[in-house]
C-alpha positions as CSV (number, residue, x, y, z in Angstrom):
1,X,0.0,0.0,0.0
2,X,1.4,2.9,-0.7
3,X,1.1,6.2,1.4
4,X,-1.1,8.6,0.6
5,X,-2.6,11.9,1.8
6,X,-5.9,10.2,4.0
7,X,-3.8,7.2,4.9
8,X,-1.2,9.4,6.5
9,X,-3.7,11.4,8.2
10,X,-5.1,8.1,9.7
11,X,-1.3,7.0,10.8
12,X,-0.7,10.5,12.2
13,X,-3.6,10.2,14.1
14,X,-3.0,6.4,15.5
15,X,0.4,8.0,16.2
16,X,-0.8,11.0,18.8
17,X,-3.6,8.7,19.9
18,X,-0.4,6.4,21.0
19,X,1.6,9.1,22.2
20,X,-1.1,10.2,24.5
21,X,-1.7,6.9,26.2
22,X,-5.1,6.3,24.2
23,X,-3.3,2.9,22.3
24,X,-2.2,-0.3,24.1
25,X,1.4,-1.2,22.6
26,X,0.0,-3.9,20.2
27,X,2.4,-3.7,17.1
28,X,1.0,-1.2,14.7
29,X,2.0,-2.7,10.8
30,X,2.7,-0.4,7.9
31,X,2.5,-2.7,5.0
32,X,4.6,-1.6,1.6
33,X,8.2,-1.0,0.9
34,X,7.1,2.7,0.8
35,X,6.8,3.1,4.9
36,X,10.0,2.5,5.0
37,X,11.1,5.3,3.4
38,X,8.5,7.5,4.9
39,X,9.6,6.4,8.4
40,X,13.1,6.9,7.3
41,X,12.4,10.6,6.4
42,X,10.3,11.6,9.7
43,X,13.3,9.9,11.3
44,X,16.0,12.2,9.8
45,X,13.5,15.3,10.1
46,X,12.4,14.5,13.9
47,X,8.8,15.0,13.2
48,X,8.0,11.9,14.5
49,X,9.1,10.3,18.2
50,X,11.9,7.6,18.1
51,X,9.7,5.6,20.3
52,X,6.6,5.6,18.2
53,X,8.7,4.5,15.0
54,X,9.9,1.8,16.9
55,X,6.5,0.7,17.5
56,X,5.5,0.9,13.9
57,X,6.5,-2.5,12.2
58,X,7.5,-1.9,8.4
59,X,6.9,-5.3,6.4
60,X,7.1,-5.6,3.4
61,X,4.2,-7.2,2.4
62,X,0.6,-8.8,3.7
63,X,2.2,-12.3,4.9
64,X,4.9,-10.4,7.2
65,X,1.9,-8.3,8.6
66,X,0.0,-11.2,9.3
67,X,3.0,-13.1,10.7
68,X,3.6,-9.7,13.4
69,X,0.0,-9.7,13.9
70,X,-0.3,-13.5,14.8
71,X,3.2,-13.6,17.1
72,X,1.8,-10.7,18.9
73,X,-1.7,-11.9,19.5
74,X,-0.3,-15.5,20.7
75,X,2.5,-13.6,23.1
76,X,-0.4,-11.7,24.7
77,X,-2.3,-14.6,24.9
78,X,0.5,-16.5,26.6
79,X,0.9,-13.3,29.2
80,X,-2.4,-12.7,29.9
């Protein structure tokens, strides 16, 4: 997928919902070779918290995303 204007609005807005507490620390996936650049750039510019691009997994394509998704939902399953 690659990023446009509304998507990045939505991301922008998952990242200051995250920021402020309002998001449990479940992996958030950016699907696409394209987030990685865009992550990359908000990196260098330091509009974006380290922290939060740390939580934003960059794969790829959908079977990585659904690989991050699964191992995160069976580790919180095996926490509690």
């Amino acid at each position: 997928m690659k990023p446009r204007a509304g998507t990045m609005a939505e991301v922008a807005n998952l990242w200051a919902l995250r920021k402020a507490g309002h998001v449990p620390p479940r992996p958030f996936v950016l699907v696409g070779p394209a987030w990685a650049q865009v992550a990359s750039q908000f990196e260098a510019l330091g509009t974006v918290d380290a922290n939060l691009l740390e939580w934003s997994v960059r794969v790829p394509g959908p079977r990585e995303a659904v690989k991050v998704v699964r191992e995160a939902y069976q580790e919180e399953r095996a926490h509690g």
